[in-house]
N, CA, C and O of each residue as an XYZ file, in Angstrom:
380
protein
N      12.855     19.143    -28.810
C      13.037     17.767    -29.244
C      13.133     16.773    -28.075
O      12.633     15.648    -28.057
N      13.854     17.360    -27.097
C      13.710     16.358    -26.071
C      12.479     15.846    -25.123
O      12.384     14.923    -24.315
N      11.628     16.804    -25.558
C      10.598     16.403    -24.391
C       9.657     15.599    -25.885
O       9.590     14.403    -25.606
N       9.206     15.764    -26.789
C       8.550     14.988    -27.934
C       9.580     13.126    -27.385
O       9.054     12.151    -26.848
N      10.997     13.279    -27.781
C      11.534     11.782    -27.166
C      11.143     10.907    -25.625
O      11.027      9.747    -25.229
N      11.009     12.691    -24.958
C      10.933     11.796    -23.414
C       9.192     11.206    -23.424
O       8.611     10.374    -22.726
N       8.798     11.972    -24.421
C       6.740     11.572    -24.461
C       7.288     10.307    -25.886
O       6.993      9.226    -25.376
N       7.503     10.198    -26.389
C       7.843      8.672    -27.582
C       8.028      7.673    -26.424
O       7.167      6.794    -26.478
N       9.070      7.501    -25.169
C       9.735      7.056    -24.412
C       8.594      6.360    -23.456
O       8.447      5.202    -23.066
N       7.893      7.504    -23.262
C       6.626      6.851    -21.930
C       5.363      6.788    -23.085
O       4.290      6.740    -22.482
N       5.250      6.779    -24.000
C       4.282      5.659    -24.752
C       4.788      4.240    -25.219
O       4.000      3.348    -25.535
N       5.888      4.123    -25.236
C       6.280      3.196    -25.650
C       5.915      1.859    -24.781
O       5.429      0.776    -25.109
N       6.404      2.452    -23.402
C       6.010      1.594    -22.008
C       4.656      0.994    -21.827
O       3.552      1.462    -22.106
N       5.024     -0.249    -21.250
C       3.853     -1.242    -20.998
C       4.301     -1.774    -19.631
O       5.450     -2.086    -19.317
N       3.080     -1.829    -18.790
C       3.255     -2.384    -17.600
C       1.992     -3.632    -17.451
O       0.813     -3.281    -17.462
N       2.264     -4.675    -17.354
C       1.382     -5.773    -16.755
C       1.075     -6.453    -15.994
O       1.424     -7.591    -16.310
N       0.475     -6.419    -14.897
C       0.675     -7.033    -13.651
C      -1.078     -8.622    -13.624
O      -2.304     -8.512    -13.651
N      -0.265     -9.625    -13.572
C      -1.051    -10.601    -13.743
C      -1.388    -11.383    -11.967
O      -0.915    -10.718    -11.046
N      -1.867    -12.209    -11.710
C      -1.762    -13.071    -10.494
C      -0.884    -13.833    -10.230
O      -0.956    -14.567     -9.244
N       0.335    -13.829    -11.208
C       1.712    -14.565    -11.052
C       3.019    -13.312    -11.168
O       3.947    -13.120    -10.382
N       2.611    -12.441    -12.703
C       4.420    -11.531    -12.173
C       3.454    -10.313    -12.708
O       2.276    -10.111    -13.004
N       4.718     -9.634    -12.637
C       4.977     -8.359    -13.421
C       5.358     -8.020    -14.367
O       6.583     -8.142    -14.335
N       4.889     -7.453    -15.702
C       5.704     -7.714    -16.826
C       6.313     -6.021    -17.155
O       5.849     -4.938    -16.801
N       7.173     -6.261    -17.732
C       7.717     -4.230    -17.815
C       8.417     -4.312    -19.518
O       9.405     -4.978    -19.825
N       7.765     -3.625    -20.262
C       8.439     -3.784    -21.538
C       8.647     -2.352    -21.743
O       7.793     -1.707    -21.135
N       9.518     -1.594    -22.414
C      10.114     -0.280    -22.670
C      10.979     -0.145    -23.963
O      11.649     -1.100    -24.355
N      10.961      0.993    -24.591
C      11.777      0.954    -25.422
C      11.138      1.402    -26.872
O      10.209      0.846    -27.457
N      11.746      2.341    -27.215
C      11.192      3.265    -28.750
C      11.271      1.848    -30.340
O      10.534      1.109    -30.993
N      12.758      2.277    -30.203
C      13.698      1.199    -31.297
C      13.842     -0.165    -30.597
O      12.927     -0.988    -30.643
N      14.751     -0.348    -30.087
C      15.392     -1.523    -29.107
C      14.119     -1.891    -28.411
O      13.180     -1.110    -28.256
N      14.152     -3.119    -28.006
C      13.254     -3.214    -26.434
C      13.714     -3.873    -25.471
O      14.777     -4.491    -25.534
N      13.155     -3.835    -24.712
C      13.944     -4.870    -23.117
C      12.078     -5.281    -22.491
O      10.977     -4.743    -22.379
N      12.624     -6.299    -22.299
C      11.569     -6.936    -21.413
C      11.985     -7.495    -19.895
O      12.818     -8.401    -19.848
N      11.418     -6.969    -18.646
C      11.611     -8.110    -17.533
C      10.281     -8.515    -16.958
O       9.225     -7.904    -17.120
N      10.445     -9.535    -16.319
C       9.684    -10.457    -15.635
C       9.857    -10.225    -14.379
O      11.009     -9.852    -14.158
N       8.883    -10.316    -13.004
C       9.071    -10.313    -12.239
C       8.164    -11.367    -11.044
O       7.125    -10.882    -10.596
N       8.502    -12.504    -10.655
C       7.500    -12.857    -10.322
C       6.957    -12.690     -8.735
O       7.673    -12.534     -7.746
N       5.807    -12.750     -8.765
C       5.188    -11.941     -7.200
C       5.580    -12.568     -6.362
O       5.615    -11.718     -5.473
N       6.070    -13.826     -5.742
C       6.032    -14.164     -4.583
C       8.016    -13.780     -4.787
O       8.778    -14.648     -4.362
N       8.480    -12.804     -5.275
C       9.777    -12.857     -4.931
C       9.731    -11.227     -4.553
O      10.823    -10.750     -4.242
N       8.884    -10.562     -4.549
C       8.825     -9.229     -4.606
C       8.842     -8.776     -2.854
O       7.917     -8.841     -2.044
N       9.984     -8.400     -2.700
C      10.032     -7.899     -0.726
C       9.460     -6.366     -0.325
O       9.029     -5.941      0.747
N       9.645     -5.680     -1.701
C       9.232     -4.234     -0.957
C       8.665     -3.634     -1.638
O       8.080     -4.562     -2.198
N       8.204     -2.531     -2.248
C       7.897     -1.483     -3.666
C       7.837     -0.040     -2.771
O       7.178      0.204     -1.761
N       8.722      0.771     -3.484
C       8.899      2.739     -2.691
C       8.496      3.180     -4.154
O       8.802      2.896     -5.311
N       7.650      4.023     -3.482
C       6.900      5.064     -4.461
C       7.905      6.611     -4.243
O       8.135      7.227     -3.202
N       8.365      6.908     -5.697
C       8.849      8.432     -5.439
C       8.224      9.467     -6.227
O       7.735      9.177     -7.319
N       8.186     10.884     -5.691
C       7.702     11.696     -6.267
C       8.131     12.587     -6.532
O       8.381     12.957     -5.385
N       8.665     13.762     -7.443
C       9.275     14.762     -7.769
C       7.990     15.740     -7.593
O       6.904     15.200     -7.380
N       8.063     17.110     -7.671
C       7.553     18.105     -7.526
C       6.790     17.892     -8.647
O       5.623     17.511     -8.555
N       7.466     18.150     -9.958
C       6.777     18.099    -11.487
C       5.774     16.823    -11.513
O       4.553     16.891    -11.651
N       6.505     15.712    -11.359
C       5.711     14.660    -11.197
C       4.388     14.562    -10.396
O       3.377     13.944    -10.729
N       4.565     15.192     -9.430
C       3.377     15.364     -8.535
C       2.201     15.966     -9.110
O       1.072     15.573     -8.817
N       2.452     17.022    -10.017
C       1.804     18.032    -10.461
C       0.976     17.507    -11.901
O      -0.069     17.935    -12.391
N       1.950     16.337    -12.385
C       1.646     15.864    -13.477
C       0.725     14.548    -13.354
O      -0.133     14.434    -14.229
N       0.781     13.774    -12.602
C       0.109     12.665    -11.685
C       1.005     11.714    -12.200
O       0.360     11.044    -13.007
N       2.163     11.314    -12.144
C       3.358     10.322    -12.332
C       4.006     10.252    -11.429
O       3.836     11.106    -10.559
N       5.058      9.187    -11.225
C       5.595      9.277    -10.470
C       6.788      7.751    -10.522
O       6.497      6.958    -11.418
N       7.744      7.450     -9.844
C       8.611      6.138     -9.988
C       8.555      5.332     -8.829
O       8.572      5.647     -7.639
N       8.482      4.162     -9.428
C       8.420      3.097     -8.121
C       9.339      2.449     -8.758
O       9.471      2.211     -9.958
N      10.356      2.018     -7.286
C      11.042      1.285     -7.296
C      10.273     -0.472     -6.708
O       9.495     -0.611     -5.765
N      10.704     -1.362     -7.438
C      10.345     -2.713     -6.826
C      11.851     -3.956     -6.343
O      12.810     -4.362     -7.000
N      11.583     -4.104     -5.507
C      12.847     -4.689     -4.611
C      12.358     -6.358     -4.780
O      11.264     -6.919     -4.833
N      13.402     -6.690     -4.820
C      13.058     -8.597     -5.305
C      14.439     -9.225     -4.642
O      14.670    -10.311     -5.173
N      15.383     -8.892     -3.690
C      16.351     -9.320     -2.979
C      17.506     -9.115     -3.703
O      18.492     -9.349     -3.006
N      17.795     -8.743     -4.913
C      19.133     -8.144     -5.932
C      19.413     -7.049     -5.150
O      18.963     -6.514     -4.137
N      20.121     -6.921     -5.783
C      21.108     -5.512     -5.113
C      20.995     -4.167     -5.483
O      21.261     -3.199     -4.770
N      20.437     -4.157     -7.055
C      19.668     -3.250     -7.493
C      17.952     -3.148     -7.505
O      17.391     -4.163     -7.918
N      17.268     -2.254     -7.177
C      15.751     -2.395     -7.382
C      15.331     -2.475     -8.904
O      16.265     -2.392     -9.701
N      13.971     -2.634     -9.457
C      13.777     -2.273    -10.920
C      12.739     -1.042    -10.556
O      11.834     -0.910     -9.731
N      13.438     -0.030    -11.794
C      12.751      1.008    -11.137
C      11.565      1.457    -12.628
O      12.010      1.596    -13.768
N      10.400      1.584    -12.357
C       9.320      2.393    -13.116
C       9.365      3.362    -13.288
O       8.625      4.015    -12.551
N      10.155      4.133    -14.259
C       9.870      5.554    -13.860
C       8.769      6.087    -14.731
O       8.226      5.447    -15.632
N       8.439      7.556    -14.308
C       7.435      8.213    -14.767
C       6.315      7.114    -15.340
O       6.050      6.964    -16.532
N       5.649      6.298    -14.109
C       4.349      5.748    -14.620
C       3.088      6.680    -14.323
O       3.205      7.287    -13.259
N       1.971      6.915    -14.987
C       0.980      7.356    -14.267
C      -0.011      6.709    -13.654
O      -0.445      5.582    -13.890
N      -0.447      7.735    -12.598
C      -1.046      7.151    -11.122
C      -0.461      5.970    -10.162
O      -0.859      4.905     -9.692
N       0.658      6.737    -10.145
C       1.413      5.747     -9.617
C       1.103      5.146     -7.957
O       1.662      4.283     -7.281
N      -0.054      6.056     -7.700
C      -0.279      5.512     -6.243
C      -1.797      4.188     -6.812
O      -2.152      3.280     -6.059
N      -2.241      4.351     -7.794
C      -2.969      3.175     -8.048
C      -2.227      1.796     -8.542
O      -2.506      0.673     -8.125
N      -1.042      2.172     -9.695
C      -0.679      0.427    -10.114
C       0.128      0.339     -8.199
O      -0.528     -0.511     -7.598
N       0.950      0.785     -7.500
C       1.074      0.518     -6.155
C       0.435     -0.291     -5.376
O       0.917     -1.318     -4.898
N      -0.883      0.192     -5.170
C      -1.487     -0.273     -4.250
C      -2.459     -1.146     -5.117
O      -3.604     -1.095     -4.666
N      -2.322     -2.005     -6.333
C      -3.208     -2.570     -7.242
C      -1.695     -3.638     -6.789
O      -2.093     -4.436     -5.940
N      -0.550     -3.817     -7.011
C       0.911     -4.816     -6.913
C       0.675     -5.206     -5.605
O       0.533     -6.427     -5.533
N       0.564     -4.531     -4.363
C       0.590     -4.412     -3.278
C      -0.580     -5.825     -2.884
O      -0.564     -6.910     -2.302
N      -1.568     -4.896     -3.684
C      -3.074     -6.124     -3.219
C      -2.965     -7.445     -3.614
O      -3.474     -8.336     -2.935
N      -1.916     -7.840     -5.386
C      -1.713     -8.586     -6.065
C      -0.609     -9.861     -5.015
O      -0.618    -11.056     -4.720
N      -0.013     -8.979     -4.843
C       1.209     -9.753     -3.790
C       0.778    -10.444     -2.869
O       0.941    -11.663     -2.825
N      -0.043     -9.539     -1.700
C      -1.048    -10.158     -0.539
C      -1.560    -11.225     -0.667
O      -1.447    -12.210      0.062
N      -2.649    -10.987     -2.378
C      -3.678    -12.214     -2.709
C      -2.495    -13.182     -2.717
O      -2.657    -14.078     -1.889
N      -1.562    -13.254     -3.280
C      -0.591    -14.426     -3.851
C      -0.301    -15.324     -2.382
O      -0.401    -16.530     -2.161
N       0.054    -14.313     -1.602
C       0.848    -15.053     -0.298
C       0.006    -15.750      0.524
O       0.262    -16.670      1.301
N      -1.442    -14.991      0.161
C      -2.298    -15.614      1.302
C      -2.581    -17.431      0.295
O      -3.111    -18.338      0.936
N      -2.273    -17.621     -0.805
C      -2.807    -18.521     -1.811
C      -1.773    -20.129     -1.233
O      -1.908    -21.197     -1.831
């Protein structure tokens, strides 16, 4: 039962990354939405677990000067939305 919830859990997830933010919506029942907008974004760490590795997922944390990061977990291909935020950010700063 738990792994059918933890797969309900990561379909549920939506990630959107536009030329202004980031959008992150989650949630089976309940939902939560955040916003993130790009020119506030200072860092993004990609992590990988063994399983994860194996599975092609993985969690990124994104740093915006709070004290806590917002963290993605188990997105897949996580080295593409990365370096797709990464490029997004650049374009922004150079704008």
């Amino acid at each position: 039962m738990p792994f059918v919830y933890k797969w309900l859990q990561n379909k549920s997830k939506k990630y959107i990354v536009t030329n202004q933010r980031v959008y992150i919506e989650n949630g089976i029942i309940a939902k939560s939405e955040t916003e993130l907008p790009l020119n506030k974004i200072n860092d993004i760490l990609l992590k990988q677990g063994i399983v994860q590795r194996l599975v092609g997922a993985g969690n990124i944390r994104i740093f915006t000067g709070n004290d806590k990061p917002t963290i993605i977990f188990d997105i897949d291909a996580p080295d593409s939305f990365k370096n797709k935020l990464t490029e997004m950010i650049e374009n922004k700063s150079r704008n």
